[in-house]
N, CA, C and O of each residue as an XYZ file, in Angstrom:
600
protein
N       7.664     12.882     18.739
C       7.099     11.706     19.342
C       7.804     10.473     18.788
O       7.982     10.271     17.587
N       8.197      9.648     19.803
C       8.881      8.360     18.905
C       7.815      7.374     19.155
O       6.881      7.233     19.945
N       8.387      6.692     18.067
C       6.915      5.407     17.706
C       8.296      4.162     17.395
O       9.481      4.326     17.105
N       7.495      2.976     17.610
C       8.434      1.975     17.297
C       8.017      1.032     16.350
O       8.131     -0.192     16.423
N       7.490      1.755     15.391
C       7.336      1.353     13.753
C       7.222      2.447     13.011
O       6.088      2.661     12.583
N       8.161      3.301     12.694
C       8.249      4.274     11.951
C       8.335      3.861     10.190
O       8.889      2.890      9.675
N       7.790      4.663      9.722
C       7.078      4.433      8.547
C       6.952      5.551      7.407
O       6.472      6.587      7.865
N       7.279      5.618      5.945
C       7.405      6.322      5.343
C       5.878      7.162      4.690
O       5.552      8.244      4.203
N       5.172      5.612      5.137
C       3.695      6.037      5.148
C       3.020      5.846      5.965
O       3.174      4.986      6.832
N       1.921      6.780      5.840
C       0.736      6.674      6.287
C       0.212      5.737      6.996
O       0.550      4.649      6.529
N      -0.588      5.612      8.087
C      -1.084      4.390      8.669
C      -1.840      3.779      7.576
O      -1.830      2.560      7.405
N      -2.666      4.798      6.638
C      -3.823      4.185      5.402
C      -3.004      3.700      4.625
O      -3.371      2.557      4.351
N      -1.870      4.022      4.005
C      -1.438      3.590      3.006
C      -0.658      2.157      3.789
O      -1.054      1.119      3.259
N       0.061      1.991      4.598
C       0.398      0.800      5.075
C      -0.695     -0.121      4.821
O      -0.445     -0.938      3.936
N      -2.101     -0.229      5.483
C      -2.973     -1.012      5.376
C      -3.009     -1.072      4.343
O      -2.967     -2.254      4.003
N      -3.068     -0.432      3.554
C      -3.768     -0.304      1.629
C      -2.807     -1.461      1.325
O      -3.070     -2.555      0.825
N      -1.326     -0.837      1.850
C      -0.312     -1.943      1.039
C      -0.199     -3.697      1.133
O       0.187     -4.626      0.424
N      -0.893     -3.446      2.690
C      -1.427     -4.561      3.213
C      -2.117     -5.495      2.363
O      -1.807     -6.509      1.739
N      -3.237     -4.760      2.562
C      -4.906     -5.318      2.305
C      -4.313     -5.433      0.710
O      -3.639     -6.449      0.539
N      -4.368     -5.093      0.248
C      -4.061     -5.008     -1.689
C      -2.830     -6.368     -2.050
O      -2.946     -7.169     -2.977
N      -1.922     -6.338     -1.247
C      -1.322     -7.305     -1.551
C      -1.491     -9.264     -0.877
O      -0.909    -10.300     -1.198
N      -2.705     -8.903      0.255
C      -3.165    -10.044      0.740
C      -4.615    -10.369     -0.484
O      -4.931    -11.495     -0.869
N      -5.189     -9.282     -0.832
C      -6.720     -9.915     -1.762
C      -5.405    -10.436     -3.258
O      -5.567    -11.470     -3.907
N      -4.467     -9.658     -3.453
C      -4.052    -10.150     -4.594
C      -3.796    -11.498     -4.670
O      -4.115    -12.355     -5.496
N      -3.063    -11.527     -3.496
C      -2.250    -12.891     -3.288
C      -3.967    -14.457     -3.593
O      -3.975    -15.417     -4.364
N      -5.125    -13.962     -2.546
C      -6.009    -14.964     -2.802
C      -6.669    -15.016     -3.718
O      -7.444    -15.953     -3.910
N      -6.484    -13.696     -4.779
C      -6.865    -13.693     -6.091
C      -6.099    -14.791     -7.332
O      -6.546    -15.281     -8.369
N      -4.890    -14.873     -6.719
C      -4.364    -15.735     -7.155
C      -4.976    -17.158     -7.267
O      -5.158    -17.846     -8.272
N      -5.245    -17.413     -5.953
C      -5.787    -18.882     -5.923
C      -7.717    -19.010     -6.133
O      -8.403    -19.988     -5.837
N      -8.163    -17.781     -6.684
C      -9.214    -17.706     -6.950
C     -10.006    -17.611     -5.295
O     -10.906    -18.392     -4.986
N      -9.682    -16.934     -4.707
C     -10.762    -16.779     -3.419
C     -10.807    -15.059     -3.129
O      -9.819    -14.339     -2.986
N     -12.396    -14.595     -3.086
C     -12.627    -13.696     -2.471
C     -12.596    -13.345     -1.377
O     -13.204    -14.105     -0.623
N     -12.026    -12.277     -0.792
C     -12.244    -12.440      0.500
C     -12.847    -11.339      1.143
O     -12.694    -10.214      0.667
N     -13.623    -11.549      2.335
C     -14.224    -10.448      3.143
C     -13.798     -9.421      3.694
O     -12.617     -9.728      3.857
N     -13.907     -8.474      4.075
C     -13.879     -7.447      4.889
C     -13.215     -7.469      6.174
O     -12.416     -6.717      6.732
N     -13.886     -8.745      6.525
C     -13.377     -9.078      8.199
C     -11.913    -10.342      7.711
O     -10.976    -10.551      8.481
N     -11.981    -10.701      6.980
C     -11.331    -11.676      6.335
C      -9.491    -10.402      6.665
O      -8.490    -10.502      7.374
N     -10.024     -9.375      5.636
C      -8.190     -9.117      5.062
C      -8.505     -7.998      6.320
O      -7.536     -7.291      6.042
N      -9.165     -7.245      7.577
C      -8.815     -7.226      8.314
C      -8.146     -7.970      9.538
O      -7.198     -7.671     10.263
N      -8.851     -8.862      9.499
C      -7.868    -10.018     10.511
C      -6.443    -10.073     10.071
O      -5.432     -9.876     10.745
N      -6.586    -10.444      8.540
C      -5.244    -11.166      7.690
C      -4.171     -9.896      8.141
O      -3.172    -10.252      8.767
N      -4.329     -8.495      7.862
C      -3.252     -7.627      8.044
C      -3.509     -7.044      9.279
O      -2.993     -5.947      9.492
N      -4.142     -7.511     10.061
C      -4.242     -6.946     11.466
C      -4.332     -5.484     12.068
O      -3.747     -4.883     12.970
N      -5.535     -5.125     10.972
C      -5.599     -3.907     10.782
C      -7.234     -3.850     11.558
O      -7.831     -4.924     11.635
N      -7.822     -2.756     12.038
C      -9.110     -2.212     12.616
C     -10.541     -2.277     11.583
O     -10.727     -1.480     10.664
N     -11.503     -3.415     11.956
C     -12.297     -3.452     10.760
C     -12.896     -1.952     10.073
O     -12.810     -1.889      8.846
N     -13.369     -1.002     10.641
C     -13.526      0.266     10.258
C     -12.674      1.005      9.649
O     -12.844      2.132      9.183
N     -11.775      0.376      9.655
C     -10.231      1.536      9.305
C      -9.611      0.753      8.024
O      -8.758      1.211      7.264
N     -10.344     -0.778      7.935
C      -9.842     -1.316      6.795
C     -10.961     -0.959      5.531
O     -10.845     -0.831      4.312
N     -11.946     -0.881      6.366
C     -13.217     -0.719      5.473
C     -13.133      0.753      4.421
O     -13.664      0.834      3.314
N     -12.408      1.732      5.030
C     -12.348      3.265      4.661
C     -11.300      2.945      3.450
O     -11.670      3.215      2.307
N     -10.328      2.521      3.606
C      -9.112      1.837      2.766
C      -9.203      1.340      1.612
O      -8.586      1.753      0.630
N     -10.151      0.206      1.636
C     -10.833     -0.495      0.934
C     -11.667      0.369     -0.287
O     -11.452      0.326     -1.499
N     -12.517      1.031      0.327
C     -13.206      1.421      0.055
C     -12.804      2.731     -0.911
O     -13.713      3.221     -1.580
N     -11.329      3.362     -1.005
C     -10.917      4.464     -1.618
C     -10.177      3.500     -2.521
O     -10.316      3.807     -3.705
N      -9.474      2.484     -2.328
C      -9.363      1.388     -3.506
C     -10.505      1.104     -4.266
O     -10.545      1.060     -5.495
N     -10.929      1.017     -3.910
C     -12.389      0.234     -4.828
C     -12.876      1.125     -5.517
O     -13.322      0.670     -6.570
N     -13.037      2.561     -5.369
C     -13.271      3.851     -5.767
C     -12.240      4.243     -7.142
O     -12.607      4.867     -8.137
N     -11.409      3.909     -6.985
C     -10.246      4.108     -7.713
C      -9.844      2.962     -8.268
O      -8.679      2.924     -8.665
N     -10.622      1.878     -8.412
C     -10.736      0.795     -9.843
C      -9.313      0.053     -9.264
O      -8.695     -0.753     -9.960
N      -9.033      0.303     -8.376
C      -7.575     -0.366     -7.985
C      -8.282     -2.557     -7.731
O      -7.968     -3.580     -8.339
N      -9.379     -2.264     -6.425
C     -10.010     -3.148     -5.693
C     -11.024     -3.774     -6.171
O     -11.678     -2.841     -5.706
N     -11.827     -4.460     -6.659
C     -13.110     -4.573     -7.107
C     -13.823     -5.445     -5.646
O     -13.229     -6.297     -4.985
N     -15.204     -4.950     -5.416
C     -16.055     -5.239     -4.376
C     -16.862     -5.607     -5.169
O     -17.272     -4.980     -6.145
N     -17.355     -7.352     -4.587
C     -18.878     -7.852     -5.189
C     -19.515     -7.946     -3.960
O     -19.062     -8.203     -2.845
N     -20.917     -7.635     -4.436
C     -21.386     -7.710     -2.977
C     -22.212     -8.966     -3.138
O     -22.075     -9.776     -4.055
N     -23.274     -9.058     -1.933
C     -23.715    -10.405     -1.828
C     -23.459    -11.519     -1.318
O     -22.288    -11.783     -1.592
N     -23.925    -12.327     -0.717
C     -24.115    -13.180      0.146
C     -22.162    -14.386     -0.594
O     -21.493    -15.164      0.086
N     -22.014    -14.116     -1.576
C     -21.070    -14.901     -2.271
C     -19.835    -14.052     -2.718
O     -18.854    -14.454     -3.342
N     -20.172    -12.429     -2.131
C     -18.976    -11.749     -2.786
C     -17.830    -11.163     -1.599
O     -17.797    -11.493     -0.414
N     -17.080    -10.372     -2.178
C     -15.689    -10.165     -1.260
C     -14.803     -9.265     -2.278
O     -15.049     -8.671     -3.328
N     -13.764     -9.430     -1.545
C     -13.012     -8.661     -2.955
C     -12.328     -9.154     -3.221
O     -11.900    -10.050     -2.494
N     -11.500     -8.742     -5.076
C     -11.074     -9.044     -5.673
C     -10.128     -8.323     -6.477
O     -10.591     -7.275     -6.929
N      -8.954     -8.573     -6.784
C      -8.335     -7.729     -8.074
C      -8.286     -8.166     -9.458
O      -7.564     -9.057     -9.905
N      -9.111     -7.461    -10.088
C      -9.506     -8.471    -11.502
C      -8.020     -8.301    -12.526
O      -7.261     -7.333    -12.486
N      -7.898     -9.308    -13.262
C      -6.500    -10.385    -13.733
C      -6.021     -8.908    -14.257
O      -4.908     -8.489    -13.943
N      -6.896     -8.155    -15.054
C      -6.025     -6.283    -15.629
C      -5.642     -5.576    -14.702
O      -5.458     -4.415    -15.067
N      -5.434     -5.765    -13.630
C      -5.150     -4.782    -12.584
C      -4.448     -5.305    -11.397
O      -4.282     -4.696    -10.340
N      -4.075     -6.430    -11.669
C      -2.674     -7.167    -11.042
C      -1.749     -6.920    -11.546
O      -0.674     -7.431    -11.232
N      -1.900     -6.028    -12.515
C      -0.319     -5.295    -13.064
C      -0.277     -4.081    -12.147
O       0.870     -3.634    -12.116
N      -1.140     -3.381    -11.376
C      -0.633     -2.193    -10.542
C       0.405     -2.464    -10.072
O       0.852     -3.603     -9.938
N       0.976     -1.347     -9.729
C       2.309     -1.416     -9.142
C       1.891     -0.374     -8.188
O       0.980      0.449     -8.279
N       2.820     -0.602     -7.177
C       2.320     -0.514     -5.736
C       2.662      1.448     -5.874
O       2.168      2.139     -4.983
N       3.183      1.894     -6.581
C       3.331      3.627     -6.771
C       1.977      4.091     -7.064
O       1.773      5.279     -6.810
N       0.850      3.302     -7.620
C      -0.328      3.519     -7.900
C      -0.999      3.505     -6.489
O      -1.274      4.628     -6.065
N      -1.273      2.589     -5.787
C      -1.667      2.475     -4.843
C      -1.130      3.325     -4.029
O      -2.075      3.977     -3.586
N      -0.171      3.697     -3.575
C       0.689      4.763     -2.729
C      -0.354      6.539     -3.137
O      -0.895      7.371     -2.408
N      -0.211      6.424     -4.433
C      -0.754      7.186     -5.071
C      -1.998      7.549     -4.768
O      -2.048      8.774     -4.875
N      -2.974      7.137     -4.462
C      -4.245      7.011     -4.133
C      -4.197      7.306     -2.709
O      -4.761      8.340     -2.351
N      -3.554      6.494     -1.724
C      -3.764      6.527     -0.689
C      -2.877      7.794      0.208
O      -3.311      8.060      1.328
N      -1.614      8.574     -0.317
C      -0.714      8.870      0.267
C      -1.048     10.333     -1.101
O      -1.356     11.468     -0.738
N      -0.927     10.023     -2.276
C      -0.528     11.324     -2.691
C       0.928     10.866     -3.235
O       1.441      9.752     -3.127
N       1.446     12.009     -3.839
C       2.687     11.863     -4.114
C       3.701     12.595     -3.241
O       4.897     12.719     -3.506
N       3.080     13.055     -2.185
C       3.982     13.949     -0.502
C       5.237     13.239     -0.033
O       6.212     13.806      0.459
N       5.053     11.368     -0.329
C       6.395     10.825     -0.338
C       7.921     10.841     -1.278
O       9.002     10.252     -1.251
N       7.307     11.803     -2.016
C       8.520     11.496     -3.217
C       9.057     13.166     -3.797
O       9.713     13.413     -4.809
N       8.326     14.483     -2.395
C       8.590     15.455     -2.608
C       8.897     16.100     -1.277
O       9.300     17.260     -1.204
N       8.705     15.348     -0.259
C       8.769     16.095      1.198
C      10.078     15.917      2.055
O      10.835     14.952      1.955
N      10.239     16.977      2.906
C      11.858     16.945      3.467
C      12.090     16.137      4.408
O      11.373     16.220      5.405
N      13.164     15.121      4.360
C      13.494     14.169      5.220
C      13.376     14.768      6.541
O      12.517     14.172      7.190
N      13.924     15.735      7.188
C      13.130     16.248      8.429
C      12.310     16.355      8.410
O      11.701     16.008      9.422
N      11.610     16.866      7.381
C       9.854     17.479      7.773
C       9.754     19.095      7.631
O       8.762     19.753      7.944
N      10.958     19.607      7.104
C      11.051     21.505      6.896
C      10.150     21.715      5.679
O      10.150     21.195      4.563
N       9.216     22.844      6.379
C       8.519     23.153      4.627
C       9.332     24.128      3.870
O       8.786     24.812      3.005
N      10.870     24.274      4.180
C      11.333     25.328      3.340
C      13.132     24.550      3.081
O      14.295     24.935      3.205
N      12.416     23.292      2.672
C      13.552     22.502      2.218
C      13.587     22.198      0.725
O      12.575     21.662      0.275
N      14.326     22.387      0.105
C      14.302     21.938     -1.573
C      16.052     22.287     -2.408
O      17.031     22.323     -1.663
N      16.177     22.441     -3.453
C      17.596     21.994     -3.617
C      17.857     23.392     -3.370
O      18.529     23.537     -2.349
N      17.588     24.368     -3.895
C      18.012     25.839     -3.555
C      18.342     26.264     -2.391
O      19.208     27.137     -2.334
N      17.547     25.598     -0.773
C      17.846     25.705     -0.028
C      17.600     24.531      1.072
O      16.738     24.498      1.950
N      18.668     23.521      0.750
C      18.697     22.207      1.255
C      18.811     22.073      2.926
O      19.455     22.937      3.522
N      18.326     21.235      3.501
C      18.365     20.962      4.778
C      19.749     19.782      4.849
O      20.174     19.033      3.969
N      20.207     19.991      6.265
C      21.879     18.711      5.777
C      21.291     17.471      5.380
O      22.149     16.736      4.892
N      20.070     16.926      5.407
C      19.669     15.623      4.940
C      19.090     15.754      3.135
O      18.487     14.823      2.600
N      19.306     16.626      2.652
C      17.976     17.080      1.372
C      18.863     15.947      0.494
O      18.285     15.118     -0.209
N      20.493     16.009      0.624
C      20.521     15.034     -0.938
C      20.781     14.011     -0.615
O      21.328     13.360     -1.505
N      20.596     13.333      0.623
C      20.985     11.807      1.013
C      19.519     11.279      0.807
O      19.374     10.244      0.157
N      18.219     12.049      1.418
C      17.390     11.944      1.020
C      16.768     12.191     -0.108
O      15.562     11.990      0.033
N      17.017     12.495     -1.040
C      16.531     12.239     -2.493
C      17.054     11.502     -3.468
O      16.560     11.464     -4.595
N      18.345     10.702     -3.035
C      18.997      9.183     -3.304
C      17.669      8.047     -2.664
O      17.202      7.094     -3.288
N      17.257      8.518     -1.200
C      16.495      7.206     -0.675
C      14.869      7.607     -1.485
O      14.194      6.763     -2.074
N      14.565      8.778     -1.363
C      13.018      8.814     -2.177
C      13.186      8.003     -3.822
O      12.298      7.422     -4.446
N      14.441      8.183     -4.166
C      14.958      8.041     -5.427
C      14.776      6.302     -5.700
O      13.921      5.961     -6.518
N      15.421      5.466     -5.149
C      15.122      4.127     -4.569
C      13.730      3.916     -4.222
O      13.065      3.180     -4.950
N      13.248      4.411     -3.303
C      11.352      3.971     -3.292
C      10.458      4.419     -4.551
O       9.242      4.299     -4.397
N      10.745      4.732     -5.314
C      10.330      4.973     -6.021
C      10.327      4.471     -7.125
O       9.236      4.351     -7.683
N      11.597      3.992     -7.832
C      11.914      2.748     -8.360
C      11.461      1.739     -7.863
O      10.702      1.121     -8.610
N      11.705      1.113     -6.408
C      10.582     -0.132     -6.036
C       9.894     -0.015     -5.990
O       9.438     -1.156     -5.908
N       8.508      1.133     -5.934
C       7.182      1.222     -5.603
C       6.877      1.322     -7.400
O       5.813      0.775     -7.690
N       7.371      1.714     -8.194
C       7.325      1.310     -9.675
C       7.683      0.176    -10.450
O       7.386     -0.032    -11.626
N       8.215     -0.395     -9.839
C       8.969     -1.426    -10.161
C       8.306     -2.922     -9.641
O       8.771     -3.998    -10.017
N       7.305     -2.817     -8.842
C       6.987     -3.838     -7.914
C       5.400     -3.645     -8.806
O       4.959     -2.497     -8.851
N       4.699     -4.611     -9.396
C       3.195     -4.919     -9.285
C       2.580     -5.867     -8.105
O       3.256     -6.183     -7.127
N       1.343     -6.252     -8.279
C       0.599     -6.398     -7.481
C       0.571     -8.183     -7.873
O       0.337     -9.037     -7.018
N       0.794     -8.419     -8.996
C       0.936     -9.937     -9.235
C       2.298    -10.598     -9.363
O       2.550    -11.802     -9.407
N       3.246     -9.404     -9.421
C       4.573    -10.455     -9.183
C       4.652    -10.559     -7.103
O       5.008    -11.524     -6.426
N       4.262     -9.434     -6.716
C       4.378     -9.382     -5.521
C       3.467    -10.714     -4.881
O       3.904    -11.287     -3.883
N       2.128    -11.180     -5.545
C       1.047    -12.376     -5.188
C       2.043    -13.181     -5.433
O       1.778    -14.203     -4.799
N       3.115    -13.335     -6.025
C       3.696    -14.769     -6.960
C       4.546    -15.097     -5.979
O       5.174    -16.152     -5.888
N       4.564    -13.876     -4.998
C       6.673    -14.153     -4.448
C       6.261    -14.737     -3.310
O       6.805    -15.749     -2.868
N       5.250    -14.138     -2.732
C       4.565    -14.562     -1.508
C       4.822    -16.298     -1.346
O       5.034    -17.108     -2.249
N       4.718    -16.537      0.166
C       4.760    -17.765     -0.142
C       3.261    -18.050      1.189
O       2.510    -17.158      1.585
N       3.223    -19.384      1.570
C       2.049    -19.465      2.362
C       1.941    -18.908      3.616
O       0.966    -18.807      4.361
N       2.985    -18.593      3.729
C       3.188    -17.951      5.518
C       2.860    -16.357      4.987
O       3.617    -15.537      4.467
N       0.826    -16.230      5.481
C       0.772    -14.530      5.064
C       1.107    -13.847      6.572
O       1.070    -12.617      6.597
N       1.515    -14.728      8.160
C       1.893    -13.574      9.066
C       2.568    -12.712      8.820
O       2.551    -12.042      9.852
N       3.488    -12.003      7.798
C       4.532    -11.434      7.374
C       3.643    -10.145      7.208
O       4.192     -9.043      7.215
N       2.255    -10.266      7.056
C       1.604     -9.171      6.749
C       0.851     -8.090      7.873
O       0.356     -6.970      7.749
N       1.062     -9.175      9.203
C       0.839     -8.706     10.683
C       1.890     -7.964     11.493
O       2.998     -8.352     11.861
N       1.451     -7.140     11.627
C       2.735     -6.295     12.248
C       2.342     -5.596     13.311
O       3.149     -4.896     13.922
């Protein structure tokens, strides 16, 4: 099936990467934000952001206050995640072990013609998805968050 946003992840983990790096970013400037808030912001399905959210928040990644005054937040210790954590949660580690075609009987013993071009590129995401936190990524940002609508 061709799609015309092909993607190394997950529809969840896209949003996650989304949503996590838009609350960071207003964590920055001290604002919580809603539910309907960082669904609009990443233009993601309120139910589908809510599930997302909600396995973040589970996993100490997200913090949720509730109440008439709350929203979410990433508290100042956990703006050091780096986005391999989050991937992690949401995806598993299936990105950084699975065959660039998609063969379940691909690995170095018996490589598919893509196995070692692709484990140069898993090799690279992986370094940036380690390499990248959640508060240098808030820092780089600048005010234009459409970048996060896709």
């Amino acid at each position: 099936m061709y799609t015309d946003n092909p993607s190394m992840f997950s529809k969840s983990c896209e949003y996650g990467l989304r949503a996590v790096i838009f609350i960071a970013q207003q964590t920055t400037k001290n604002n919580k934000v809603s539910l309907t808030t960082v669904s609009e912001e990443i233009d993601s399905p309120q139910a589908f952001t809510a599930k997302v959210l909600q396995q973040l928040t589970k996993n100490n990644i997200v913090k949720s206050i509730k109440g008439p005054y709350g929203g979410f937040v990433i508290e100042d210790h956990k703006m050091d995640t780096k986005l391999s954590e989050v991937v992690s949660v949401l995806d598993g580690d299936s990105i950084y072990t699975g065959c660039g075609l998609g063969l379940k009987q691909c690995d170095a013993k018996s490589p598919c013609p893509l196995h070692n071009k692709f484990v140069a590129i898993r090799n690279d995401l992986r370094n940036m998805l380690e390499n990248n936190s959640l508060r240098s990524l808030a820092a780089d940002m600048n005010a234009d968050l459409a970048i996060l609508k896709r």
